[in-house]
N, C-alpha and C positions, 0 to 999 in steps of 0.2 A: 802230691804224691799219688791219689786216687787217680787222678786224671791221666799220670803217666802207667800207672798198675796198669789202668784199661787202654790205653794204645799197645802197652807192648802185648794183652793180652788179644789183642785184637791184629793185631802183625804177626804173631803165633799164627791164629788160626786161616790169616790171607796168604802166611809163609805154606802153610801145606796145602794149601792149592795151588802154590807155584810149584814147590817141586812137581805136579801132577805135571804143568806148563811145560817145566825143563827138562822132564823125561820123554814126554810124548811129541810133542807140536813138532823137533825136530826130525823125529819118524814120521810127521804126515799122520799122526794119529789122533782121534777124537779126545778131547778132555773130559766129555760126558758119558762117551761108550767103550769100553765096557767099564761098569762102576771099577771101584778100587778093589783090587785085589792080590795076592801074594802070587809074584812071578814065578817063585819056587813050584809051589803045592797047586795053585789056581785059586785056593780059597776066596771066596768073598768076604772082606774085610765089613768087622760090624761095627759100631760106635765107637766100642770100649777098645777099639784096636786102633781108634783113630785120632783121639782127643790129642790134641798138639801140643808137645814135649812130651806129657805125662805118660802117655802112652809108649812111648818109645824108653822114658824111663824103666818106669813098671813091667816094662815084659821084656826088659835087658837086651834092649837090639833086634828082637827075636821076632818070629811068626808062632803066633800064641796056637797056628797049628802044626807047622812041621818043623817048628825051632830051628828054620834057618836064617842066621842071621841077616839083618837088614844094612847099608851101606850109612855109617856115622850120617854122611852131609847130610840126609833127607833132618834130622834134627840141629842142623849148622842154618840150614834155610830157616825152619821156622825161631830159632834161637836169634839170627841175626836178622830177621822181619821185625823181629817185637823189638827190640833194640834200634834199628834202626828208626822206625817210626813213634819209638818213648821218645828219641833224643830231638823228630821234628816237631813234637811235642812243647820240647823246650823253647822252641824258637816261633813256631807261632798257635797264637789264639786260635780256640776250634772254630771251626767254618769251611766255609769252600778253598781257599788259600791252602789249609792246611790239610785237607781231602787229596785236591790236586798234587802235596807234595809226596804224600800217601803213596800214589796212584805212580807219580816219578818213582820211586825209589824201587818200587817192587819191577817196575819196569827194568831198572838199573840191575838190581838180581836177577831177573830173569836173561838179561843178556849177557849178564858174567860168568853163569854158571854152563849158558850155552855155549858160550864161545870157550868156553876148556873145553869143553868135550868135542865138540863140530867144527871147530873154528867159523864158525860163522852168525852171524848178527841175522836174523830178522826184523826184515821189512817191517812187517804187523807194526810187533812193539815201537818203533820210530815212528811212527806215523798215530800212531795211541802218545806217545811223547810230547808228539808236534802237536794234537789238538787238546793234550792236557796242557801246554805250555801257553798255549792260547789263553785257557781257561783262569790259568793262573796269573798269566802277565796281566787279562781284562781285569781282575778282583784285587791284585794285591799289588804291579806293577805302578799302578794309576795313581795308589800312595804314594810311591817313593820319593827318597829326597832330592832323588838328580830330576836335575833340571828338564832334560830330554831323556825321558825312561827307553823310551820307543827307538830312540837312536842310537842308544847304547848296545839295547836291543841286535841292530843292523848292525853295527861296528859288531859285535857279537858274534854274530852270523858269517860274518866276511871271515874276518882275522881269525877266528877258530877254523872255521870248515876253509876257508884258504888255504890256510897253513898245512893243514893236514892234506890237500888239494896238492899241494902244490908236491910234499916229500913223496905221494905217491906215487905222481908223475916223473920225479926224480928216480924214486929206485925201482920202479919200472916192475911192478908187484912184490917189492918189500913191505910196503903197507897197503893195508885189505880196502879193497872198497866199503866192503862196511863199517871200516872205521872212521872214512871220508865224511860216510854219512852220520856218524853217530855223532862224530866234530860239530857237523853245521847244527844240526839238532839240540844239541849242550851248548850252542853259543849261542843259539837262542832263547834256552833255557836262562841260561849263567852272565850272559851282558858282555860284554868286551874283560872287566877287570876280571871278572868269574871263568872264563873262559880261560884268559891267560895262564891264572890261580892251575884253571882246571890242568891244562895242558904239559906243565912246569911238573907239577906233582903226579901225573900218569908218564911220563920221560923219564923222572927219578926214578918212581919204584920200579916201572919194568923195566931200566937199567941194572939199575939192584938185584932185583929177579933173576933177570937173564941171566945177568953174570954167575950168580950162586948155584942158577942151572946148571950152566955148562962147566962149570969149575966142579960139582959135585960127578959129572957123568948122567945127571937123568935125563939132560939133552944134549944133543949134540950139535955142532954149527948147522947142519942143511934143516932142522928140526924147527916147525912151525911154532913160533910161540905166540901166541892168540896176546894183541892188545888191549881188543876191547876192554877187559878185566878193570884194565890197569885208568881207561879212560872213565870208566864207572865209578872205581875209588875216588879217583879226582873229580868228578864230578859232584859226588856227596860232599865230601871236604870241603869246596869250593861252595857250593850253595850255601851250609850253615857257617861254615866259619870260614869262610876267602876273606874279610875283613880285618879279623884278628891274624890269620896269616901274615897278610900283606904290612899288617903294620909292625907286628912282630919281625917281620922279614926288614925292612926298612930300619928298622929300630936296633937292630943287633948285630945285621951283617952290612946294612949300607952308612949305617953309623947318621941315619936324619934324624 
């Protein structure tokens, strides 16, 4: 339980450097210049204004100088950093394997939260994916028990970013090109069955979504609804648990 204490506390603190990622980098803005400070007032944010969660507790949402309030997510990011990386915690032993899956997942945030906002995917982070996936498949892939890791791999690569290749070309800019890419990247990540897992589970929920959107009035049909989001969720699901899915799937609805 110590071990999981300090990942999530340690996903806290790498969660409020992304939000710095997910507010700026789509403006073309520096993450190091100007340091942190309150958009409202300008103030320069000190320590105690910055501790992750606690700080957003303790001073109630607020700017400890001109008490206006702060937007909840910036505490959603680092609430579900520390969570997300307790829970790959549970799945693997510390080392490099589980550094790299670190290093996914925060990537995975950062382009969930972008693409609500911008609708769109940066390059950067995919290609910080591509050479963390590397890192990971050399250290922890080479284990695995299939037979052909590295083909699975390729099968991976094809039938995920195909797929998604192919409906773009279909609906002729209904789905974003950087969704295309984010496909081929997470089936390299995720192997052919993870990939699948992944693709199945991001169709449901942004089905589900959408529908709830446009049935509620907060979108409307010509109303962009960013995918990415939804190809991230599946993305996480699939790496730690596509296993128990699939055979939970198989087990209850295909009756094997």
């Amino acid at each position: 339980m110590f071990l999981l204490a300090t990942y999530f506390v340690l996903g806290a603190i790498i969660g409020s450097f992304l939000n710095v990622c997910i507010y700026r980098l789509p403006l073309e803005m520096s993450i190091v210049s100007p340091p942190s400070h309150c958009d409202s007032c300008g103030h320069r944010l000190g320590i105690l204004d910055m501790v992750p969660i606690l700080s957003y507790i303790f001073l109630g949402g607020k700017c400890r100088y001109c008490h206006t309030h702060y937007s909840a997510r910036s505490l959603l990011v680092e609430v579900l950093t520390g969570l997300l990386f307790a829970t790959a915690g549970i799945f693997y032993l510390p080392g490099l394997p589980l550094l790299t899956v670190f290093v996914f997942f925060s990537c995975l945030i950062i382009i969930t939260f972008i693409d609500f906002d911008h609708q769109i995917i940066l390059d950067k982070f995919l290609l910080i994916m591509l050479v963390d996936g590397i890192l990971f498949h050399f250290t922890y892939t080479k284990h695995s028990a299939l037979a052909n890791p590295y083909w699975d791999i390729l099968w991976g690569i094809g039938v995920g970013g195909g797929l998604m290749l192919l409906i773009y070309l279909l609906s002729r800019g209904g789905m974003g090109e950087g969704d295309v890419k984010l496909s081929f990247v997470l089936g390299f990540w995720l192997g052919l069955k993870g990939v699948i897992v992944c693709l199945f589970l991001a169709f449901v929920l942004g089905g589900v979504v959408g529908v709830l959107l446009l049935a509620s009035g907060i979108k409307k049909r010509k109303d962009p609804i960013p995918f990415g989001p939804y190809l991230c969720i599946g993305a996480y699901l699939s790496l730690l648990f596509g296993p128990y899915l699939i055979y939970y799937y198989w087990h209850f609805f295909a009756g094997v």
